[in-house]
C-alpha positions in Angstrom: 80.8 156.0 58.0 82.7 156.3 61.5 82.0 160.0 62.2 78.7 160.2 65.0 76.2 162.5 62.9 75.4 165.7 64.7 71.5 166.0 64.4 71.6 169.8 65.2 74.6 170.3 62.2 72.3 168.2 59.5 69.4 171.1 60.1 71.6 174.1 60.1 72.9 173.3 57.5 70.0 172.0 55.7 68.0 174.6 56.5 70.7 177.1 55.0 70.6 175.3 51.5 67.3 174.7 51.8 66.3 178.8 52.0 68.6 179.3 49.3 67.0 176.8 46.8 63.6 177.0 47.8 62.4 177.3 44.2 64.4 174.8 42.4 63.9 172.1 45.0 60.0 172.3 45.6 59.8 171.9 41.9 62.6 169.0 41.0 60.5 167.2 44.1 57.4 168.2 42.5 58.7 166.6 39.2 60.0 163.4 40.9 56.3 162.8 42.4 53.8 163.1 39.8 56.5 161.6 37.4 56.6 158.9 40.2 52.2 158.6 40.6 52.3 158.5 36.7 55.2 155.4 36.6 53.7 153.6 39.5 56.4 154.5 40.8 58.9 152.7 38.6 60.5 155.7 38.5 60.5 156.9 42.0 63.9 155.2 42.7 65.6 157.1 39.7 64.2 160.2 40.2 65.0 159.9 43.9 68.6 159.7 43.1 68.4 162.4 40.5 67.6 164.6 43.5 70.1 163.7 45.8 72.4 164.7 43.1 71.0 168.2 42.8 71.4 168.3 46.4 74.9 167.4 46.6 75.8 169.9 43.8 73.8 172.3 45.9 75.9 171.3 49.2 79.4 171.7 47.0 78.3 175.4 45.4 79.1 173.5 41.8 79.7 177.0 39.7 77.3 174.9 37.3 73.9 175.5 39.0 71.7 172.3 38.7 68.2 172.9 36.9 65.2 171.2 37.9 65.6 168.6 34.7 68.3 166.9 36.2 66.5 164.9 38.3 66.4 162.7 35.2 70.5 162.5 35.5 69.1 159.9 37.8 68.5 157.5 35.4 71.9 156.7 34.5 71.9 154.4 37.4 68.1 152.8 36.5 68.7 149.5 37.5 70.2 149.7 40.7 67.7 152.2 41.8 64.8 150.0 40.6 65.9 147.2 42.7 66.6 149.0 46.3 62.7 150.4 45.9 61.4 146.7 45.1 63.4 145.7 48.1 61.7 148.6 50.2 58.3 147.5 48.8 58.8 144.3 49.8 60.3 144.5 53.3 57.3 146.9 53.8 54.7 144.8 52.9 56.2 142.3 54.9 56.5 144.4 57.9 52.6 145.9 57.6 51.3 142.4 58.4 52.0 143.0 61.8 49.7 146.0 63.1 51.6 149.0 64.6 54.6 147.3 64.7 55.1 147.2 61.0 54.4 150.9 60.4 56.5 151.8 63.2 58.8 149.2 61.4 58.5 150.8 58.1 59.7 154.2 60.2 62.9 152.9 60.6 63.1 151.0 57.2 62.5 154.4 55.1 65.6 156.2 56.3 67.5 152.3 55.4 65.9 153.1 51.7 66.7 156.8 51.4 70.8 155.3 52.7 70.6 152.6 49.9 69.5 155.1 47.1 72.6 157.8 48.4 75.1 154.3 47.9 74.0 154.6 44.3 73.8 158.0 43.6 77.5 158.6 45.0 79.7 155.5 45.2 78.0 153.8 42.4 77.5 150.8 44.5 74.5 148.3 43.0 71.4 147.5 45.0 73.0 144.6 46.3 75.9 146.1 47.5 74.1 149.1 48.6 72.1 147.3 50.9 74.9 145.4 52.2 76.7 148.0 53.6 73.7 149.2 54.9 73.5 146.1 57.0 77.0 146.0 57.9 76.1 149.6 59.7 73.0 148.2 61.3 74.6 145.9 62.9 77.7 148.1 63.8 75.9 150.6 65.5 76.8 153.5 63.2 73.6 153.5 61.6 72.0 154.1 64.5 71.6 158.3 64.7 71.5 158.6 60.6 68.0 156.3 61.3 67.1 158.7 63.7 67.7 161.6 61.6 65.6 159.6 59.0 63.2 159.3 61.5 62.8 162.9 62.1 62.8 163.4 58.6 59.8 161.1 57.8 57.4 162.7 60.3 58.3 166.5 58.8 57.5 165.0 55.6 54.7 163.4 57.0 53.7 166.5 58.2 53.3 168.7 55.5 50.6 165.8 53.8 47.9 166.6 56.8 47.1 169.7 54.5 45.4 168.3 52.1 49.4 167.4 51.0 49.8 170.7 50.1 52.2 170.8 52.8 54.5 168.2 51.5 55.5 170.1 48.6 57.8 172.4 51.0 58.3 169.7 53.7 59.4 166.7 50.9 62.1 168.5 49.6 63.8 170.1 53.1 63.7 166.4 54.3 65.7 165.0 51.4 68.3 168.0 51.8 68.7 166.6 55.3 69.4 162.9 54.4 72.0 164.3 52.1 73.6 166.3 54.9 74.0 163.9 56.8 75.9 161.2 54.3 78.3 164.4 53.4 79.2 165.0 57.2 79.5 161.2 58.4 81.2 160.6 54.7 83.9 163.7 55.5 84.6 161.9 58.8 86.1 158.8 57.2 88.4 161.4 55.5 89.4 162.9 58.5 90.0 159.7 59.7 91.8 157.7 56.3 93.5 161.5 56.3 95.3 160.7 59.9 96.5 157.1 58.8 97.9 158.0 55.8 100.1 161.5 57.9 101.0 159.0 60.7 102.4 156.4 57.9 104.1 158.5 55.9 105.8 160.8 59.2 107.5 157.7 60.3 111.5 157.9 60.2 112.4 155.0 58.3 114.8 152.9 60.0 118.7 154.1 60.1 121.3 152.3 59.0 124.0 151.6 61.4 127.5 154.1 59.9 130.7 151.7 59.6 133.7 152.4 60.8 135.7 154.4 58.7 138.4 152.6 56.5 141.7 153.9 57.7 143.6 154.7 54.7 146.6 153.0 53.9 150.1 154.7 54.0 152.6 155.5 51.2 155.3 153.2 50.0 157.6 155.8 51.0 156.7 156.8 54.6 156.2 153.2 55.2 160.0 152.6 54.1 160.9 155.4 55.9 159.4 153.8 59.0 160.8 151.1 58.5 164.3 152.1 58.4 163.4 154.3 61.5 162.5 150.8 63.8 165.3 148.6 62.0 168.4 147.9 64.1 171.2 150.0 63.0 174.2 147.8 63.0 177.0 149.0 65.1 
């Protein structure tokens, strides 16, 4: 991911797909969490993915309009998004040991989660590899702004659970459309850029061979007699 992620893009854009889909997205999150509470969360991982491939079909106006059961299409990739929310679980309850820090910790591991679980809906990367990557962004540097993104995203989620969690049903949603957004834009930069390489590479005059000298052709038997005749010493 090499493009910088512009913050203020992520929510116009969100917010535009988000109005649109209101309906269907408040109820495939609704599905996702009490199928989630009634799994202990087993399924949250699966589900999870199922949603961010709603909301990429939602992004790319697929003529084939996504229903609210397809959150279940996540399941086709079970197993690796079982093991990135064991990962989370664990990292978290590591990280909550330490007051305040770890829940400002667990901030910043949350968007790392939501990253992991996008790796497996759309490259079909395991949980291993998924979570590599995400640490070969951390410590790049390009991770930095999606986590802030995810940051932002968290609290409006967290927001809408101060009413009685009422509010997270609209919230929830809107913050996943957001973490999608911003993996499509960053993800359309390394096109861009792989785009650019490939024109430069292929615009590049292949090297010239040098042109002979052309072969003077040889004269005729006859004007070379006659020549010779010409320059012969006539006898006198």
């Amino acid at each position: 991911m090499s493009k910088e992620l512009d913050i203020g893009k992520c929510f116009n854009d969100g917010w535009a797909i988000y109005k649109s889909n209101m309906g269907l997205l408040i109820l495939a999150n609704l599905v996702v969490g009490l199928v989630s509470i009634f799994t202990i969360g087993i399924l949250a991982g699966p589900l999870t993915v199922g949603m961010f491939l709603i909301i990429s079909r939602l992004l790319k106006s697929d003529p084939d309009k996504p229903s609210v059961g397809d959150v279940f299409k996540g399941m086709d990739k079970f197993g690796a998004a079982l093991v990135c929310m064991l990962i989370f679980i664990v990292v978290a309850m590591i990280a909550s040991v330490v007051p305040i820090i770890g829940q400002l910790a667990t901030l910043v591991i949350s968007p790392l989660l939501m990253f992991s679980l996008m790796y497996v809906a759309y490259e079909d990367l395991n949980a291993v590899d998924a979570f590599k990557k995400i640490i070969q962004g951390v410590m790049s540097g390009k991770m930095l702004m999606p986590i802030l993104l995810g940051i932002i995203a968290g609290l409006i989620g967290g927001l809408g659970s101060l009413a009685c969690g009422i509010g997270a049903l609209f919230t929830a949603p809107f913050a996943a459309v957001l973490y999608v957004c911003a993996y499509q834009q960053m993800k359309e930069g390394d096109d861009i850029i792989d785009a650019e390489i490939v024109s430069t590479e292929s615009t590049e005059a292949p090297p010239v061979a040098p042109v002979a000298d052309p072969v003077p052709e040889a004269e005729s038997t006859e004007e070379a007699d006659v020549v010779a005749e010409d320059e012969a010493p006539k006898a006198e």
